[in-house]
N, C-alpha and C positions, 0 to 999 in steps of 0.2 A: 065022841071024845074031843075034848075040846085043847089047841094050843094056845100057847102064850104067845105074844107077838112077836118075832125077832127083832131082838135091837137095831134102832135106825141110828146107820152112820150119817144120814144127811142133819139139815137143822130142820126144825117145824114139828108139826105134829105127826104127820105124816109116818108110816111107817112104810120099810120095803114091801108088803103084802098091797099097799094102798098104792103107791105111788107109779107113776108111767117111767119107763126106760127113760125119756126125754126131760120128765122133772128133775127125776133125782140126780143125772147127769149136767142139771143145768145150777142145782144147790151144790154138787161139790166142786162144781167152777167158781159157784162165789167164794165160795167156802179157801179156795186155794188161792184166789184172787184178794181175801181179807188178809191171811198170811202174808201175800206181797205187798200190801200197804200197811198193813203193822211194821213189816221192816224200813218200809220208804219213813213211815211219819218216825221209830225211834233213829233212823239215821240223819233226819232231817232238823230234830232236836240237838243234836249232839253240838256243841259247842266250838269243840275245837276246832282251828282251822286245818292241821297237818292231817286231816282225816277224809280224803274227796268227797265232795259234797256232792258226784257225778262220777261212778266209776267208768263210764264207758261202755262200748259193745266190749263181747270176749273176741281175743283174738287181737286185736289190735291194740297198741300198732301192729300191721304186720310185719315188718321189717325197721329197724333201729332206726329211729328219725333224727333230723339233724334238727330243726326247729321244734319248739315245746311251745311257740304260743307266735301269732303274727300281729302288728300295726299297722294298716292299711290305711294311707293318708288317701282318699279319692278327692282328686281335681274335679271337679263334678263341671260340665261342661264344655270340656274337650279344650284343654292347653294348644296352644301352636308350640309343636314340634319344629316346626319352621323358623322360629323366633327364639327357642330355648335349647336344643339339644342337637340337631340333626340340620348343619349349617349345610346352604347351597347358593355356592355363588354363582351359580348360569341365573339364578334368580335377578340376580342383582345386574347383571348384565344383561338380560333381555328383561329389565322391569318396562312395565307399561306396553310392551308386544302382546300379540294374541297368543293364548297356550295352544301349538299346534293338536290338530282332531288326532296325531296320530298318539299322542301322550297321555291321551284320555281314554280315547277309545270307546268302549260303549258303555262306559258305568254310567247309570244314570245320576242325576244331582237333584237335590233338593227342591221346593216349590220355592223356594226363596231367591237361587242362582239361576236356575236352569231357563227364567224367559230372560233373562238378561240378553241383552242384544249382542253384548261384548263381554271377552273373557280376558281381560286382562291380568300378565302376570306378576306379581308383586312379592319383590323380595326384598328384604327384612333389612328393617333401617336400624338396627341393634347389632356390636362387634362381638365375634367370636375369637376365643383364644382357647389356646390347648391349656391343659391344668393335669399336674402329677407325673407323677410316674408314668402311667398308663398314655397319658397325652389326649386326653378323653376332652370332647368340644364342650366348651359351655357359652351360653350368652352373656353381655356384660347386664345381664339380668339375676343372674344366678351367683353373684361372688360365696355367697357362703359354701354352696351346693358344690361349689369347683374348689372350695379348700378339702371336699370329702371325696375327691373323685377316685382316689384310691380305694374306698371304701365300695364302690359300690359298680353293680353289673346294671349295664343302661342298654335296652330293648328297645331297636329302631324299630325295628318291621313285626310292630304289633298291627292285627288285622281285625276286622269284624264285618258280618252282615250290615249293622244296626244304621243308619244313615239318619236318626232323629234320637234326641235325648231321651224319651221315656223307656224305648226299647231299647238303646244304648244305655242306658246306666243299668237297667233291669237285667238285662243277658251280664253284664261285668258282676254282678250284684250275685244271681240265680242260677248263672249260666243256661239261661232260656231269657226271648226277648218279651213272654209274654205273661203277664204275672199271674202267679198264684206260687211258684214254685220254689220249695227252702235256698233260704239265700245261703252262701257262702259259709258264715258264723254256724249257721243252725247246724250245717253238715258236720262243722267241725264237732260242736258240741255234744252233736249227738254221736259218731264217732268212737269220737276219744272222750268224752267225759270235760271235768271241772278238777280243781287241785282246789280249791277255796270255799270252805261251806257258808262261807258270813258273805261272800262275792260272787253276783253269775258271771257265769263262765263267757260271756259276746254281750260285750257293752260297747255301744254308739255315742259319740260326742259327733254335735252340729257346729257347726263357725255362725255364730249370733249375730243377728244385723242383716245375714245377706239378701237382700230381699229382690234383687234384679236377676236372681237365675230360676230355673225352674225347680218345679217342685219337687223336694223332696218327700218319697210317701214311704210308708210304713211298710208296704212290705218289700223293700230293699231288706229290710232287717228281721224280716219274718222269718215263721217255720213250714210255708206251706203245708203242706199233708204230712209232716212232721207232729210227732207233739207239741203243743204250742210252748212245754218249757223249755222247749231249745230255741227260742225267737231271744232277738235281742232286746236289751235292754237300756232304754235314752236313759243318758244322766244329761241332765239341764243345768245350766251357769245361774238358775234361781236359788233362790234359800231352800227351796227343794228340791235337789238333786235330781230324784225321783218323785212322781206326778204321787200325792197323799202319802207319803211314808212318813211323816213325821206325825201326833197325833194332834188333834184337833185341841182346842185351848177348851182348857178342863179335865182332859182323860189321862188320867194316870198311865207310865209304863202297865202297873200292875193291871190298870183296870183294860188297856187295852189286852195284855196277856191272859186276861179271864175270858173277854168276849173274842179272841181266837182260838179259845179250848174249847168254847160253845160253839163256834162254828164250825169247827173240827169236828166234834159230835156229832152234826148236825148232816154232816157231807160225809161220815163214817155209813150212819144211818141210810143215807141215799144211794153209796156204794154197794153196804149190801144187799139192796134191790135192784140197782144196775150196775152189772161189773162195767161200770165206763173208765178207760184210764184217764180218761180229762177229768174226774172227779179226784183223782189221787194226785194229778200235778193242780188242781185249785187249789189242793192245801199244803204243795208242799213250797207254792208261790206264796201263799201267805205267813208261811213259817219263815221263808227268805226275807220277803219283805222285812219281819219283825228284826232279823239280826241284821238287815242293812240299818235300822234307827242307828246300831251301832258305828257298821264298817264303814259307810258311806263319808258319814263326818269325817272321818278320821282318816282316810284315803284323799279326800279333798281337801285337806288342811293340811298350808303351803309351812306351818311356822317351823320344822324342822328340816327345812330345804333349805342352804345358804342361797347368800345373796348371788352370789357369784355365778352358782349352777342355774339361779331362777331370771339371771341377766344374761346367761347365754341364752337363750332362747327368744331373746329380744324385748322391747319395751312395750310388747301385750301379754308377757308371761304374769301379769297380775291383773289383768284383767279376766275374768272367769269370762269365758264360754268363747274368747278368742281364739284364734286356729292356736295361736302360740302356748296360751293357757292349756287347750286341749292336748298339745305334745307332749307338756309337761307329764298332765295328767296320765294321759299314756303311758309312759314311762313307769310310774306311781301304781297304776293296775297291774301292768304288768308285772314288776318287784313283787305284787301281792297274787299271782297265778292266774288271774285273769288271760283265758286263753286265745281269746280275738278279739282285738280291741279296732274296732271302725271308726274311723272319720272322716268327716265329708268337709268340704270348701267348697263351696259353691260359687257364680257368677265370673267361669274362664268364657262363656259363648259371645267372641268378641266380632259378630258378624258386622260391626260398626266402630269407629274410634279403637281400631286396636291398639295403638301405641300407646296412650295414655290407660288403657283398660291394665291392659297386660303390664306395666309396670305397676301399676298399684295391686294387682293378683301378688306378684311375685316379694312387694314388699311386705306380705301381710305372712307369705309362707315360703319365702327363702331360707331366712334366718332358723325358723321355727326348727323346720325339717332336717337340714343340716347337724344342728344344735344334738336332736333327740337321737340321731345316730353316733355323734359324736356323745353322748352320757351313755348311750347304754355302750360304747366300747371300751368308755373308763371305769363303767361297774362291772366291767367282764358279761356283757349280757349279751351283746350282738350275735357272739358265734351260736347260740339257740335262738334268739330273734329274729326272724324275716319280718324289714320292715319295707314295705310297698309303696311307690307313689306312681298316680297316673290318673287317667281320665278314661272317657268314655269312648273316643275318637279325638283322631287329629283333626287340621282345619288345611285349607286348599291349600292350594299355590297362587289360587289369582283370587283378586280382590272380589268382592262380592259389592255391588252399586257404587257407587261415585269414589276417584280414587284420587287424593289430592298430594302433594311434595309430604302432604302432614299428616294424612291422614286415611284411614284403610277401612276395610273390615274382611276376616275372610269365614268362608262357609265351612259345614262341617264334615269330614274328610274320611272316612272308612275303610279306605285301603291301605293307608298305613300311618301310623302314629308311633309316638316315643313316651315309654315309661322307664323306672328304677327299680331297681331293687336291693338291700345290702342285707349282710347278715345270712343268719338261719340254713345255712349252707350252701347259700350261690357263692357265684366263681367273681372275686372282687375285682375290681379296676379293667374289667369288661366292657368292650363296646360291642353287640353283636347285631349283627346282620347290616342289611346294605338295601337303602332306595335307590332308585335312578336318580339322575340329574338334576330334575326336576321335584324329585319331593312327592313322586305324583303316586307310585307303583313301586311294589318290593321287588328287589333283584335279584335277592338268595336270603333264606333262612329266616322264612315266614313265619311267624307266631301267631295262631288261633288263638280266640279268648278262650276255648275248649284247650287246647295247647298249657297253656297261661296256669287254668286250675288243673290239668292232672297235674303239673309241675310241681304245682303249690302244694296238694295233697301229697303227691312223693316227698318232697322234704319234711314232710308231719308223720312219715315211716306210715302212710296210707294209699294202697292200690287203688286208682281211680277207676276202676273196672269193678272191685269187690265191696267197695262202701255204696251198698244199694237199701232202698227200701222197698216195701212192697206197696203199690198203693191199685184202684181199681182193675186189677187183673195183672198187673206189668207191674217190673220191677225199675224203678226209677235209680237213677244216680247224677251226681252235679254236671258231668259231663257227657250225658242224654248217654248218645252209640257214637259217641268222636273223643278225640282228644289223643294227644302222645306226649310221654313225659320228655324233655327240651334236656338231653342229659348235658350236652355242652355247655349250659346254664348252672349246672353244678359244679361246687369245687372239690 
């Protein structure tokens, strides 16, 4: 007596009588995995922006954040804290003396300082004045930054391992010195999600021109063993924004819209032979792509920005890809949900001619910096805003080669440096923590750069111990097995 086949729940020919434990278990994974990209690709079509284009893990935030998206201006190069924020006059009065052995003690220095025969100590030929309320020090480098000093919480005794810029910028970026690993942006984005489905959620602006600092690489703004759609995204001061977004001369919107629904097809077809999810974020990168043709333009175009607001930010706010232009911008993404927006300045490594270096630094992103915390406190945006400035490390106390009435350089400093921070719920017109005398060593109330991001993740109403991923066995997070959130930093 013969039966009829039982209906197969899998796809194929195949039936339950034919088919192994292990096959049919492996087609109703595609099969469950085609469902989760029918929803990615019609959520990815949807037009409107009030619809998140990135909802997030569940769960989070865990607890009610105070900041909804941050601005990281990076000094890329390590600022003198010495010279801008964290005045020391024994400097000034023992200049040109040796830094005594016991000041130093056994950090080791650079290949740069360390044969130097002589450690002379060199303090800063730039005045310092109290500014506000707060009575917070500035350089006469800094006049815009000292009209905002009540705005803003300023971090002496930033610390770090990193004693050379690649693993200094890489650990502030990844919090690890050694690359591969999701920067900063990516954590966010993957996280907490996107508010904008025409815009990604961690976009990078570069300061154009700078060509005497070190390099900046790609994945500062990566997603390491993240999905790669949580990496960031360069916008460029060229006619295109973004690298091929515009169509080539000839191709129709429509006709490029045909040959992305062929390729969707075509990457539909491949998914369901491999459940890979980098096959589902290659098309839901090219569905973004196509609605930046739109947003892109329209986010970069200055013409309904007054005169007024586009001249406080200085006389590079019309020049595209200047630090000043990129503030603006900034500003501009983030009005539209953009929820980590990065930029870098590059060319602070002033181990030579610092006077002359470091005021032309400061002229290029005093104004800028100031300005951008100033608009976003006139559009009511600050109190959700944490907007960032700092570097990689500080720079010594004593001159690094030949030291002249006029002329310096100093080396780069990792025990303690000075960054800012306003907005997004830090504690305003702050000055915290204390160096020694000398500029040399923190005295109380050290900040890790592990420190630094759980902080930053707590103001985003995210547990820097619970935003983990899984990756070769072990469960990763931005702040490795370190880190405490700095609640005195809060307001």
């Amino acid at each position: 007596m013969s039966s009829s086949p039982r209906p197969s729940l899998c796809t194929g020919h195949a039936s339950w009588l034919s088919m192994s434990r292990r096959e049919c278990l492996n087609r109703l994974a595609l099969g469950i995995g085609g469902i989760a990209l029918a929803q990615l690709l019609q959520r990815d079509t949807e037009a409107a922006t009030s619809a998140p284009a990135e909802p997030g893990l569940p769960g989070l935030p865990h607890f009610p954040a105070k900041a909804k998206r941050i601005i990281y201006l990076f000094q890329s190069g390590g600022p003198s804290q010495l010279d801008l924020l964290d005045p020391k006059p024994l400097l000034n009065q023992r200049h040109g003396e040796q830094l005594p052995d016991s000041v130093r003690g056994t950090q080791r220095l650079t290949g740069m300082s360390g044969n130097q025969s002589s450690i002379p100590i060199a303090g800063s030929p730039f005045r310092f004045a109290r500014h506000g309320q707060s009575g917070a020090w500035f350089s006469e480098l800094l006049p815009y930054t000292a009209r905002i000093a009540d705005d803003l919480c300023i971090v002496r005794t930033l610390y770090t391992e990193s004693i050379n810029h690649g693993p200094g910028v890489t650990f502030m970026q990844t919090g690890s010195q050694i690359p591969g690993r999701p920067s900063f942006g990516s954590w966010i984005d993957y996280g907490l999600g996107s508010e904008n489905s025409n815009l990604p959620s961690f976009v990078v602006l570069i300061t154009k021109d700078k060509t005497k600092g070190q390099p900046l690489m790609s994945h500062l703004w990566g997603s390491g063993f993240l999905p790669t759609r949580h990496q960031g995204v360069r916008f460029r001061s060229a006619a295109d924004a973004v690298l091929y977004l515009n169509n080539p001369a000839g191709l129709s919107s429509e006709a490029r819209r045909a040959a992305l629904d062929s390729l969707r097809e075509l990457h539909e077809h491949q998914f369901a032979g491999t459940a890979d999810a980098e096959i589902a974020t290659r098309i839901a990168n090219y569905e973004m792509a196509f609605r930046l043709q739109t947003s892109v333009p329209e986010v970069t175009d200055l013409r309904g920005e007054s005169d007024a607001v586009i001249d406080s930010y200085g006389p590079g706010a019309r020049n595209p890809g200047s630090f000043a232009a990129n503030c603006l911008l900034a500003r501009r993404l983030a009005e539209r949900g953009v929820k980590f927006i990065q930029l870098y300045h590059q060319d602070w490594d002033h181990h030579s001619n610092l006077p002359t270096g470091l005021r032309s630094e400061c002229r290029e992103t005093d104004q800028p910096a100031a300005a951008l915390v100033a608009d976003l406190k006139a559009r009511g945006m600050l109190d959700d805003t944490l907007v960032v400035w700092g570097g990689e490390f500080g720079r010594t106390n004593y001159c690094q080669g030949p030291m002249t009435a006029t002329n310096f350089g100093r080396d780069h400093h990792p025990r303690c440096f000075t960054g800012w921070m306003a907005g997004g719920g830090v504690k305003a017109g702050l000055t915290y923590g204390e160096t020694d005398d000398y500029g040399y060593n923190v005295v109380r109330d050290g900040v890790h750069v592990h420190d630094l991001h759980a902080t930053f993740l707590h103001l985003f109403g995210v547990d820097h111990e619970r935003l983990t991923y899984r990756f070769q066995g072990r469960r990763y997070r931005l702040t490795d097995v370190h880190g405490r959130v700095m609640k005195d930093l809060l307001a």
